[in-house]
N, C-alpha and C positions, 0 to 999 in steps of 0.2 A: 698214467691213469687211463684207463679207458672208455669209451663212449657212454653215456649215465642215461639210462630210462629217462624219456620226457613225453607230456602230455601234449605236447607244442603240432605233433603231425605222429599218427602212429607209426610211420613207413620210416620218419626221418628222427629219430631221437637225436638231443644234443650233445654233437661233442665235445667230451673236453679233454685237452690236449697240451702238454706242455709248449713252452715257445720260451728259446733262449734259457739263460740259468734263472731267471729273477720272474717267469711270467706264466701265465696260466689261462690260454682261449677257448672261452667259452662258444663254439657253435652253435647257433638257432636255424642254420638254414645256410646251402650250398649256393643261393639266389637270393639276390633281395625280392621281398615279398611284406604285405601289410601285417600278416602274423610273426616273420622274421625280425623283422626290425619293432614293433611289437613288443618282442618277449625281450627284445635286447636293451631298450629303453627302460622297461619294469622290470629287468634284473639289475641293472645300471645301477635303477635309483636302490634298489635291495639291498644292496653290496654294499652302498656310501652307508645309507641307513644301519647296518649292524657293525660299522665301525671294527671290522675284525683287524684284530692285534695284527701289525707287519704289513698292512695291505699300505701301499706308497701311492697307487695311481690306479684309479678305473678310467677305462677308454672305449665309450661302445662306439659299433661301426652299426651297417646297415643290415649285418648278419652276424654280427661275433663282439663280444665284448673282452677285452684284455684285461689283465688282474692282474698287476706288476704287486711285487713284495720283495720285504725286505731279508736277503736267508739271512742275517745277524737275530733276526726277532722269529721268526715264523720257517717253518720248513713248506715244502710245495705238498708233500701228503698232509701235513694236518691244514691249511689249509685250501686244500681239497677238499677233504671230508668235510669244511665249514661250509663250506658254497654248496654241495651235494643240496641240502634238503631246498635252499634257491633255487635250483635246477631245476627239481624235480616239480616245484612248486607253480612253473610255467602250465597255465592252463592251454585248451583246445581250442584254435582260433584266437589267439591272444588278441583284445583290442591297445589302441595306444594309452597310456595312461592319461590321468587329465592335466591338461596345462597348467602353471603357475603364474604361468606371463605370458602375455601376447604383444607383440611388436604391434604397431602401425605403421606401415611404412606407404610413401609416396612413390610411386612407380610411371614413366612415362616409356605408350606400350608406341612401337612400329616407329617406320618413319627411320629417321638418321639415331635413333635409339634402340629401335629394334627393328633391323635391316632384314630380321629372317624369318619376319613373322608371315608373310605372304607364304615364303618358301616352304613354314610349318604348317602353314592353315593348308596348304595341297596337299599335302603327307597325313596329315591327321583326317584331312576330309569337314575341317570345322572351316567357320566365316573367319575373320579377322574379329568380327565382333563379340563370336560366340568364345574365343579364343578367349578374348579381355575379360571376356563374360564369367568365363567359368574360373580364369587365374584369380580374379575380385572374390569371390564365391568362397572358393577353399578355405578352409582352414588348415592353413598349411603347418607343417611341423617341422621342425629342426632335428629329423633324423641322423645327422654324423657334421662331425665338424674335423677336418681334415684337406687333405691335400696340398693345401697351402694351409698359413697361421690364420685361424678364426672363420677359413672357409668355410657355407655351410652346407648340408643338402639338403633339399626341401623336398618334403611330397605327404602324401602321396596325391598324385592327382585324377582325375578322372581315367575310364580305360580308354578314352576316345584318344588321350593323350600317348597313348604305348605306340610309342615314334623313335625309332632308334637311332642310334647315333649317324651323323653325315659320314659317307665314304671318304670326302677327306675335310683335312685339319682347316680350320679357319688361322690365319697367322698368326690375329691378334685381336681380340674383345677390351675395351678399354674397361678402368673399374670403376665397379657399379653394374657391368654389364648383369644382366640376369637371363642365363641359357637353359634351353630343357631340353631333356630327352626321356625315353623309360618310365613319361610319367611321374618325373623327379623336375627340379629346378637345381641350378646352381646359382648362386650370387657374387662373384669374382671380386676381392677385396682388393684387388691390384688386374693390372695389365696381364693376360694371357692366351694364350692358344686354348684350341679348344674343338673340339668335336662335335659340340653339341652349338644350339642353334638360337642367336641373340634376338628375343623380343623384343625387350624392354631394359631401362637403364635407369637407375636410381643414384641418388646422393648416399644413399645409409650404407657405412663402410662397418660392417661387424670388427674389422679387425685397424688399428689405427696405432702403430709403435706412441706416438706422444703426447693421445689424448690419457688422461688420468686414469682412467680405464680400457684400459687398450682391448681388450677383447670384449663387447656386451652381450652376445648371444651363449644360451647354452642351451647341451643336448635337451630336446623336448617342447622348448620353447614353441609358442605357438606365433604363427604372422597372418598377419591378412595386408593382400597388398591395393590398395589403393589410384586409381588413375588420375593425373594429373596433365594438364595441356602443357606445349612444349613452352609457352610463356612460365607461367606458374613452376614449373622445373627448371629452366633456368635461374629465374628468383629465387629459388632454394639453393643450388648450385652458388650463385651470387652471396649467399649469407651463412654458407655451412662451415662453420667454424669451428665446429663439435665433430663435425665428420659422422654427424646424425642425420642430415638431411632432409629435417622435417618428420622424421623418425618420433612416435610417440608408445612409451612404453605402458604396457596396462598391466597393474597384478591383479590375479583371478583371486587367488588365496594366499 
């Protein structure tokens, strides 16, 4: 198939593009950007929405949305031509759609939780406070979930935040950690390396193999994160037996 007229950037139409025998990637954008990921959220929900015959899995990322099927039921040209008028139907300047859920989560910022935050507040040019300030502020999103099982990324966040990644690896962020770069957050379900730079450390583990619900985050979700003293986050730590950590879920609609 080849690249399909989109309203999304005049310069940059969406690709779409075969991928392996079963898949079909949608492109919004060669970067992530607030109108890229954007049109990839409200094509995301588009695609569950028309229930098209054969479709096994939608996967959106922060520029490209995956479209697995099944060839026993559906072929990749027909549909192709069902997602076309989706495609095309991506408006100019796409905003995010609106939330359904918003997380509350408990967040303790700096300090032996967030050892990097000093190190971010020189790089961005912001206080430590204005840092907490504006991370509380956001309305952050659940733009892609990957990397790891139930990993999220979060953003977008302010432009004071376009801080790129460390020149080298951190070892090891333990989980719960919460690291940002790019203007984005990451929220580390588990132990790992990392590039980006630890502020703050929470109990809410999106992803948990034995809780009854092992995964609670989905694409789109909204979070606002919350500050808590290192007393009061211990305490939680102390009673998190949900592997929610004082985590409170809101439905919008």
């Amino acid at each position: 198939m080849s690249a399909s007229k989109s309203l999304l950037h005049d310069t940059a139409p969406a690709e779409v593009l075969a991928l392996g025998q079963t898949g079909i990637l949608v492109r919004f954008g060669r970067h992530a950007s607030d109108a890229a990921t954007a049109a990839c959220l409200a094509f995301n929900d588009d695609v569950r929405a028309a229930a098209f015959s054969g479709v096994t899995d939608v996967v959106p990322s922060l520029t490209s949305v995956l479209v697995q099927f099944d060839p026993t039921v559906t072929t990749r040209a027909t549909l192709g031509a069902a997602l076309q008028p989706l495609i095309d139907a991506r408006p100019t300047n796409a905003q995010l759609p609106a939330a359904k859920r918003r997380w509350h989560i408990p967040v303790a910022f700096g300090g032996e939780h967030g050892p990097q935050l000093q190190d971010f507040a020189e790089h961005s040019g912001l206080t430590q406070a204005q840092i907490i300030a504006d991370a509380q502020a956001t309305d952050l999103r659940v733009l892609a979930i990957g990397f790891a099982p139930g990993q999220p990324y979060l953003g977008y966040l302010p432009d004071t935040w376009q801080v790129p990644r460390q020149r080298e690896l951190t070892p090891q962020v333990p989980a719960g950690a919460i690291v940002t770069a790019v203007r984005q957050m990451v929220l580390f379900c588990n132990a790992s390396t990392t590039g980006w730079r630890q502020i703050a450390q929470t109990g809410f583990r999106p992803f948990l193999r034995e809780r009854s619900e092992a995964f609670v985050l989905q694409q789109g979700d909204a979070l606002r994160l919350h500050q808590v003293s290192d007393s009061e986050y211990r305490a939680l730590i102390a009673q998190n037996n949900d592997g929610l950590g004082g985590a409170r879920l809101e439905v919008l609609t």
